[in-house]
C-alpha positions as a Markdown table, in Angstrom:
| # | Residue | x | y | z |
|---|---|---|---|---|
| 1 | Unk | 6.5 | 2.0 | -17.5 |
| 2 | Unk | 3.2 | 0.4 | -17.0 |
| 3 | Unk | 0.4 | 2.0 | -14.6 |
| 4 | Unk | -0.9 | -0.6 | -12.2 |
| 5 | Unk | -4.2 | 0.0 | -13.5 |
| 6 | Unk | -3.2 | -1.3 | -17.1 |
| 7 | Unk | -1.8 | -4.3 | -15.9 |
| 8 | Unk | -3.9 | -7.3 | -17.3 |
| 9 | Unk | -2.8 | -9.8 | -14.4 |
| 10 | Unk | -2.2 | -9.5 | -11.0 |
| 11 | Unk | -1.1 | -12.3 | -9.1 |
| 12 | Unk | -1.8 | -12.6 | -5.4 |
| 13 | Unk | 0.1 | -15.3 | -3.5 |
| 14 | Unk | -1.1 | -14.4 | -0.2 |
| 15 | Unk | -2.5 | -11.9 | 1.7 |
| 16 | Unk | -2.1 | -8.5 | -0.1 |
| 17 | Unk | -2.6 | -4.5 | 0.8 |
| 18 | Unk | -2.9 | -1.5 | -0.9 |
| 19 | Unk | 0.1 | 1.4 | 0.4 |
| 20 | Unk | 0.7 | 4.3 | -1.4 |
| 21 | Unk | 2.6 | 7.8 | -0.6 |
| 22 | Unk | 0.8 | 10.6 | 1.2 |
| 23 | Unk | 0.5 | 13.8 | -0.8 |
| 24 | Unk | 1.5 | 16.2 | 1.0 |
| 25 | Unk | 4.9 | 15.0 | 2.6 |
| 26 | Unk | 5.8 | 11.6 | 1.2 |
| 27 | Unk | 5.0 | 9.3 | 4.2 |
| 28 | Unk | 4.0 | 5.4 | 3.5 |
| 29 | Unk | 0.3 | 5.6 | 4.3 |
| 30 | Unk | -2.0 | 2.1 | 3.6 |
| 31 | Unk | -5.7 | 1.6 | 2.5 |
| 32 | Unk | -8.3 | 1.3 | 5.1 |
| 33 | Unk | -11.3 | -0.6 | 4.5 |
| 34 | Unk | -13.0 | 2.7 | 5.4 |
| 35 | Unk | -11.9 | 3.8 | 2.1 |
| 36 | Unk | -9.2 | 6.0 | 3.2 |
| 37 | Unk | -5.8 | 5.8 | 4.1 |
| 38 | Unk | -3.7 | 5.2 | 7.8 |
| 39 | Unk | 0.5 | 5.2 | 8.5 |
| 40 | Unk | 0.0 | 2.3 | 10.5 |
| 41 | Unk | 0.0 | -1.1 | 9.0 |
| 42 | Unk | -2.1 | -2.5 | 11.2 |
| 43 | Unk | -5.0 | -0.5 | 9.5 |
| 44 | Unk | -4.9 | -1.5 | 6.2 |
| 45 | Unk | -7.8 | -3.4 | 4.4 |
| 46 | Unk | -6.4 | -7.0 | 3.7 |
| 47 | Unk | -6.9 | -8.7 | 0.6 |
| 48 | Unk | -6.4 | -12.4 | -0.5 |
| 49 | Unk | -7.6 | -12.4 | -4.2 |
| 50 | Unk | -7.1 | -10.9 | -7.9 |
| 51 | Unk | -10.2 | -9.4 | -7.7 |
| 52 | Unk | -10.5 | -7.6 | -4.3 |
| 53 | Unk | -7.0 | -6.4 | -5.0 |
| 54 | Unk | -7.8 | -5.1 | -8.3 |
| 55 | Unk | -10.7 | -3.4 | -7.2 |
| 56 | Unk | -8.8 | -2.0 | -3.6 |
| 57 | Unk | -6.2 | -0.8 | -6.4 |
| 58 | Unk | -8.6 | 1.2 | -8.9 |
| 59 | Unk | -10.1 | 2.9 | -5.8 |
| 60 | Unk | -7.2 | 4.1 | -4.2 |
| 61 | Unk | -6.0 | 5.0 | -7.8 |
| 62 | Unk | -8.7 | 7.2 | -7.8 |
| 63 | Unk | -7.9 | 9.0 | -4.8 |
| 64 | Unk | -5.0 | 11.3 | -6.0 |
| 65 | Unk | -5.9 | 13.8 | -3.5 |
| 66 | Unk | -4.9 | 11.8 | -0.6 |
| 67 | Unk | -2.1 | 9.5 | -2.2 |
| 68 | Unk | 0.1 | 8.9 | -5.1 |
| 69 | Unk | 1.6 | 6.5 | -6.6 |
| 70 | Unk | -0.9 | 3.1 | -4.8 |
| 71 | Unk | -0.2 | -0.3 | -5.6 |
| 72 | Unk | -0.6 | -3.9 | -4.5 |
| 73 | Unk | 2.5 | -5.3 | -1.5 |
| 74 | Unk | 2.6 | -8.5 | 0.2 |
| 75 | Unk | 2.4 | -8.5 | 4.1 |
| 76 | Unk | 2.5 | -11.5 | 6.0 |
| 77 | Unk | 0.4 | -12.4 | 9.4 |
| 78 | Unk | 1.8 | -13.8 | 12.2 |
| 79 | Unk | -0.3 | -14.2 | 15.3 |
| 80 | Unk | -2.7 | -11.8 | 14.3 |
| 81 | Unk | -0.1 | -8.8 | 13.2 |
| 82 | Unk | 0.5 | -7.7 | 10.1 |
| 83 | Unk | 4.2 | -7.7 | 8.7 |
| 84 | Unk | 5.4 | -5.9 | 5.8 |
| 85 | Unk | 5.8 | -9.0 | 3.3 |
| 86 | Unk | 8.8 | -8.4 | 1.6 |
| 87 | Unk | 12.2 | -6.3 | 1.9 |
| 88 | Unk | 10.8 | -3.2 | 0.0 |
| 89 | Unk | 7.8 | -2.9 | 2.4 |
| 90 | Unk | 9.8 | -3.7 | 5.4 |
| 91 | Unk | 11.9 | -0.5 | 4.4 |
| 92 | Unk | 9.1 | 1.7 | 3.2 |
| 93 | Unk | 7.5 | 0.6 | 6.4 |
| 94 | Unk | 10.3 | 2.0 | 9.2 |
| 95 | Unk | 9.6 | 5.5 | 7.4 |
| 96 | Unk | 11.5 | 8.1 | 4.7 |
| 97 | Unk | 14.8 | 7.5 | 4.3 |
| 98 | Unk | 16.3 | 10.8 | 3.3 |
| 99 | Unk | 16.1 | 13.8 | 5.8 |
| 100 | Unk | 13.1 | 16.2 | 4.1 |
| 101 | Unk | 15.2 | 19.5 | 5.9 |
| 102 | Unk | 17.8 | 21.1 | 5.0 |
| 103 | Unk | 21.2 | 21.0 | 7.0 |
């Protein structure tokens, strides 16, 4: 499979995040544009081009401390709030879906 980073092309066809998982227990976390990272959507650093993504991407690649696993998801805005963009992120977004304890 090919890393994010190696990809030649990336396409954006509209507004654009970063999300990643956290390290430490798996939640859905987003890129801030304070450089770090936030559960809520609503935080993330919003990007519209190839370039600003790619370069959102390689530095939250960078930041395996914090996150694993980062890559580029749609999200769509709608009277200034910021929807997961497709299916996928509208899962990932209402949280884990297996149960992390044991029964």
């Amino acid at each position: 499979m090919t890393s994010p980073l190696e990809q030649k092309k990336i396409r954006i066809t509209g507004p654009s995040v970063v999300t990643a998982n956290r390290t430490w227990d798996g939640v859905v976390v987003y890129r801030t544009a304070q450089q770090g990272w936030s559960t809520a959507l609503s935080d993330a650093a919003i990007v519209s081009t190839s370039d600003d993504a790619r370069a959102l991407l390689a530095e939250s690649a960078a930041d395996d401390v914090g996150a694993v696993g980062a890559y580029i998801a749609p999200v769509e805005l709608k009277g200034g709030v910021v929807k997961p963009g497709n299916l996928r992120e509208h899962i990932r977004s209402k949280g884990l879906t297996i149960d992390l304890l044991p029964a």
